[in-house]
N, C-alpha and C positions, 0 to 999 in steps of 0.2 A: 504494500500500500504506500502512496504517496499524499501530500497534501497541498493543495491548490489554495495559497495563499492572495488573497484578495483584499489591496490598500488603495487608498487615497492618497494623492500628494502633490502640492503646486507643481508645476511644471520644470520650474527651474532649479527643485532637487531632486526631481525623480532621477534622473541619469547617473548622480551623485550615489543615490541610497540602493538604487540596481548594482549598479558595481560593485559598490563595497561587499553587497549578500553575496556576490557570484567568485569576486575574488578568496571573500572568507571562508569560500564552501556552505554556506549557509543554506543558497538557493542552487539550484543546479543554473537557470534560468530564471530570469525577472522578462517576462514584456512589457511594455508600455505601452500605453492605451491613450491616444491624445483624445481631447475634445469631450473630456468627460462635464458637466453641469451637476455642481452638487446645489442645493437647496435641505439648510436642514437648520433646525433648531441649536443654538449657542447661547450659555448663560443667560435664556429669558427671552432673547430674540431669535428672529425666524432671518437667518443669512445665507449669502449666495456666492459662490465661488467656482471658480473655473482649475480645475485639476485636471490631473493624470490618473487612470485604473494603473496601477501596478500587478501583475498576475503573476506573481513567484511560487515555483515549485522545487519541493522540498519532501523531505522523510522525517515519518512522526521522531527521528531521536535529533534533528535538528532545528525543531519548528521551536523551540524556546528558547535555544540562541538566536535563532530570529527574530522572531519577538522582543528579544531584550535589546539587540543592536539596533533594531529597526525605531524603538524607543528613544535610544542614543541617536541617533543622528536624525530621526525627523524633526522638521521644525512646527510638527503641530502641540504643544500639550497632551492631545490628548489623540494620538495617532488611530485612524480604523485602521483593523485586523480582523477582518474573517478567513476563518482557516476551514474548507472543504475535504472532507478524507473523497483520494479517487479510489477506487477499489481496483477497477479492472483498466485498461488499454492494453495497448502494443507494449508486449513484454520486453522488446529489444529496448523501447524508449523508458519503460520505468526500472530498468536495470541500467539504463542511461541515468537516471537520474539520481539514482542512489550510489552510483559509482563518483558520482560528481559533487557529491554534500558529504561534509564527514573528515576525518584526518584522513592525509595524501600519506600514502605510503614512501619508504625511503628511494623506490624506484620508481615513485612519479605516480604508481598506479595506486585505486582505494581498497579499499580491505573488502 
């Protein structure tokens, strides 16, 4: 199983907080999703903002290092974070992805 992480993020730190997930093995993959329109409730009022969908995947033993870095470097307070369990796909692509999240073995390759 894998988990299809789903955030929010101005635009001009999404490209910032993808990389860092992907570098740190965090995320196998982050997409970014332009032209999203958020509309939601903040501290008593009703606000509107122009973001980015982040759609990072990831394995259930690394999705709370995610969570906590994605924490650290978001510039919201109070960052969105839903996390989707995928059950099934293409077995070559979610053995892709757990090879690619996780500590890097001494020969490059993951455990």
């Amino acid at each position: 199983m894998i988990h299809l992480c789903l955030a929010t993020a101005p635009e001009e730190s999404a490209a910032e907080l993808a990389r860092a997930l992907v570098t740190e093995r965090l995320a196998a993959c982050v997409n970014i999703v332009p032209g999203v329109r958020s509309i939601y409730r903040w501290e008593g009022a009703v606000e509107e903002s122009a973001e980015v969908l982040l759609l990072a995947k990831t394995t259930p033993e690394q999705r709370e290092a995610l969570e906590a870095r994605l924490r650290e470097l978001h510039p919201y307070e109070c960052p969105e974070l839903l996390v989707l369990d995928v059950r099934s796909g293409i077995e070559e692509y979610l053995g892709w992805v757990a090879a690619s999240t996780g500590p890097e073995q001494p020969d490059g390759s993951s455990p």
